[in-house]
N, CA, C and O of each residue as an XYZ file, in Angstrom:
236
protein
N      76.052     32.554      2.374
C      74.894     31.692      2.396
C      74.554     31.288      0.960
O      74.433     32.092      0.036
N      74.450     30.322      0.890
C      74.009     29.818     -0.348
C      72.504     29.969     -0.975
O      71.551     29.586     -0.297
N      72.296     30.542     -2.298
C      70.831     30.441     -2.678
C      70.172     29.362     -3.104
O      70.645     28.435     -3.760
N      69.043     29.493     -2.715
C      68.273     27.919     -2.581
C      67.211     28.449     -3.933
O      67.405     29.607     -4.302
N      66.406     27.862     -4.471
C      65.438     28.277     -5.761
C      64.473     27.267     -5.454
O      64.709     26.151     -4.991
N      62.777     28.024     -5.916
C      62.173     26.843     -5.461
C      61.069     27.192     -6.943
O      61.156     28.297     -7.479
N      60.165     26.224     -7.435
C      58.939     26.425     -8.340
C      57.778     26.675     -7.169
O      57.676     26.075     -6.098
N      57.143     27.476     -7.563
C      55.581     27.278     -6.984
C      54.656     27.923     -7.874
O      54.693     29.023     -8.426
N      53.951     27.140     -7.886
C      52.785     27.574     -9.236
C      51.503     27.730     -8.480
O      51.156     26.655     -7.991
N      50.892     28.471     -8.290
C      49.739     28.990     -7.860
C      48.343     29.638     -8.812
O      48.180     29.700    -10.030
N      47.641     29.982     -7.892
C      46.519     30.382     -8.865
C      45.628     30.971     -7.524
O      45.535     30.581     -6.360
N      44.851     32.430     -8.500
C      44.573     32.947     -7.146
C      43.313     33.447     -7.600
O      43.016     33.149     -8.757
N      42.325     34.299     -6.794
C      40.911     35.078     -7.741
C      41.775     36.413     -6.579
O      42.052     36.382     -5.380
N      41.905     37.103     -7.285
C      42.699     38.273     -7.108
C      41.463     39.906     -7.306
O      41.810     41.086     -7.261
N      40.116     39.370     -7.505
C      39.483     40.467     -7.397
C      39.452     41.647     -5.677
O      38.861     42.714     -5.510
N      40.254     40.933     -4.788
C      40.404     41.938     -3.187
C      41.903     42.424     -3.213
O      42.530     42.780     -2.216
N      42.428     42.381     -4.623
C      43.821     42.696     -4.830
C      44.055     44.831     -5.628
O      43.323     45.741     -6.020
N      45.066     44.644     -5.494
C      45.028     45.750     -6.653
C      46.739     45.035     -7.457
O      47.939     45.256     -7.300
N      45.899     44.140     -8.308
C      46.801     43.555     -9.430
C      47.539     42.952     -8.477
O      47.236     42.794     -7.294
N      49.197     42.392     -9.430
C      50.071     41.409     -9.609
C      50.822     41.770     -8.436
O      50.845     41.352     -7.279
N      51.826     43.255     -9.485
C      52.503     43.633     -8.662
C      52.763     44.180     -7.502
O      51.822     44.753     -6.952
N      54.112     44.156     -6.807
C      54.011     44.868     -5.230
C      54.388     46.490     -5.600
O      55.420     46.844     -6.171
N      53.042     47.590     -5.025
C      53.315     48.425     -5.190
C      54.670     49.673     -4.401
O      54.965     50.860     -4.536
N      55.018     48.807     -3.800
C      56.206     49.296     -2.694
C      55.492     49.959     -1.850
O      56.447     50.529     -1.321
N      54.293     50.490     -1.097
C      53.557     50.586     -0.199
C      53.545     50.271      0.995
O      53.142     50.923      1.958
N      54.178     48.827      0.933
C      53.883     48.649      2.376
C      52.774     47.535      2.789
O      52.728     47.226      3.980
N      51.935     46.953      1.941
C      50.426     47.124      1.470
C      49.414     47.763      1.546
O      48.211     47.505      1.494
N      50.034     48.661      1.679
C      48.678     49.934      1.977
C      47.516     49.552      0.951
O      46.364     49.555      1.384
N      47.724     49.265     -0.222
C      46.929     48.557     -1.540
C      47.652     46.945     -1.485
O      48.786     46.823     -1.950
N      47.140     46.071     -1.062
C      47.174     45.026     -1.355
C      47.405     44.599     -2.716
O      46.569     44.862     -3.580
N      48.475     43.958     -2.990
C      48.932     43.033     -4.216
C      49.003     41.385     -3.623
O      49.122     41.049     -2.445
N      48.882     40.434     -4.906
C      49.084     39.152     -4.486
C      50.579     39.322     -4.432
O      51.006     38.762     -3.422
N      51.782     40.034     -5.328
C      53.195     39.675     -4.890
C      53.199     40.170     -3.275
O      53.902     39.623     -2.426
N      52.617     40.895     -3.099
C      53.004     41.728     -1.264
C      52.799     40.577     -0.534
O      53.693     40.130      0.185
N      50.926     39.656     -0.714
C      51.163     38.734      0.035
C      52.011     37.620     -0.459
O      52.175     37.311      0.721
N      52.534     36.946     -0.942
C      53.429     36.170     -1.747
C      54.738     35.747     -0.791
O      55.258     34.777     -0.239
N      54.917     37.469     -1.042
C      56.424     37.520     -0.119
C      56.268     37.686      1.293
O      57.156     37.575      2.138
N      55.089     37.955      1.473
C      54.687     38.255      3.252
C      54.938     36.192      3.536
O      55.785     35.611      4.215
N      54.040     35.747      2.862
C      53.690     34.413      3.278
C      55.218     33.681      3.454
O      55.629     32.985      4.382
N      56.014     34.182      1.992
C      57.608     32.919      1.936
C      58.000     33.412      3.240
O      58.121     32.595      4.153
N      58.256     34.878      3.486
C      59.137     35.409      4.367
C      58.707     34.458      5.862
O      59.502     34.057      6.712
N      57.430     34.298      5.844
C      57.271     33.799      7.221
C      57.508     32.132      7.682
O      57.634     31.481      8.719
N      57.483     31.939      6.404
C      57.291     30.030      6.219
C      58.896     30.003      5.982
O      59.261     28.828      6.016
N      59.821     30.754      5.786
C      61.086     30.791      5.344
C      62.224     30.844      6.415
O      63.224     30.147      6.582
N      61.717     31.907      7.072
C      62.836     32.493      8.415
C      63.027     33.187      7.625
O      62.517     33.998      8.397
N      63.331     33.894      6.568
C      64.003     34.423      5.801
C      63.586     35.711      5.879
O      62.383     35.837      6.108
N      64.609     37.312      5.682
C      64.440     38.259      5.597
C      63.684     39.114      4.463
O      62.821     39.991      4.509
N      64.428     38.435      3.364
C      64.576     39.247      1.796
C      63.955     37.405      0.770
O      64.522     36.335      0.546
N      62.952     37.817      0.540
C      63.014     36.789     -0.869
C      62.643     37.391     -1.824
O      62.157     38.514     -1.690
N      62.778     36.796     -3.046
C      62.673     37.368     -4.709
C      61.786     36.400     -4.781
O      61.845     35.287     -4.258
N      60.400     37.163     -5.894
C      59.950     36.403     -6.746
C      59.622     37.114     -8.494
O      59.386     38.244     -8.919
N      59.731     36.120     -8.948
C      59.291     36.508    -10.415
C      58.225     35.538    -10.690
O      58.001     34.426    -10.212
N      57.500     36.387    -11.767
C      56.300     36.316    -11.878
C      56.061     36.090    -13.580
O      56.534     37.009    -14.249
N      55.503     35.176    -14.228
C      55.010     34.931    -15.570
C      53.215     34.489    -15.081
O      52.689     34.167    -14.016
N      52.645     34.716    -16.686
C      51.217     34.270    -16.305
C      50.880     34.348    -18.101
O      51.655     34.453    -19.051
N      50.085     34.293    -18.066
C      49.076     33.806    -19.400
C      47.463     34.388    -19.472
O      46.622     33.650    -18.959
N      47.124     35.302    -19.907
C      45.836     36.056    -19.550
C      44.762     36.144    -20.351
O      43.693     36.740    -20.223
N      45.437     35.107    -21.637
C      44.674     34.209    -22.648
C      43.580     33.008    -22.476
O      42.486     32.651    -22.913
N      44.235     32.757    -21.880
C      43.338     31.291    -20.764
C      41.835     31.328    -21.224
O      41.018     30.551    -20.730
């Protein structure tokens, strides 16, 4: 299967989060990557997606 790559730039108020990353949990603690990949996986068909993550906290 071939890999497909996509941009998505988002922006979130992440105070009902606990941070960025996915804590491998499960979401037992909610992260925006947990929902991220919950959301592609479902809009995708897809099993497994990757994301990487940059940000700027200077702003």
């Amino acid at each position: 299967m071939n890999q497909q790559h996509y941009r998505v730039v988002i922006s979130y108020n992440g105070s009902d989060y606990f941070g960025w990353q996915d804590l491998g949990d499960g979401g037992e603690k909610p992260t925006v990557q947990f929902e991220v990949l919950q959301a592609l996986r479902k809009i995708s068909k897809y099993a497994q997606c990757v994301v990487a993550g940059a940000s700027r906290t200077d702003a």
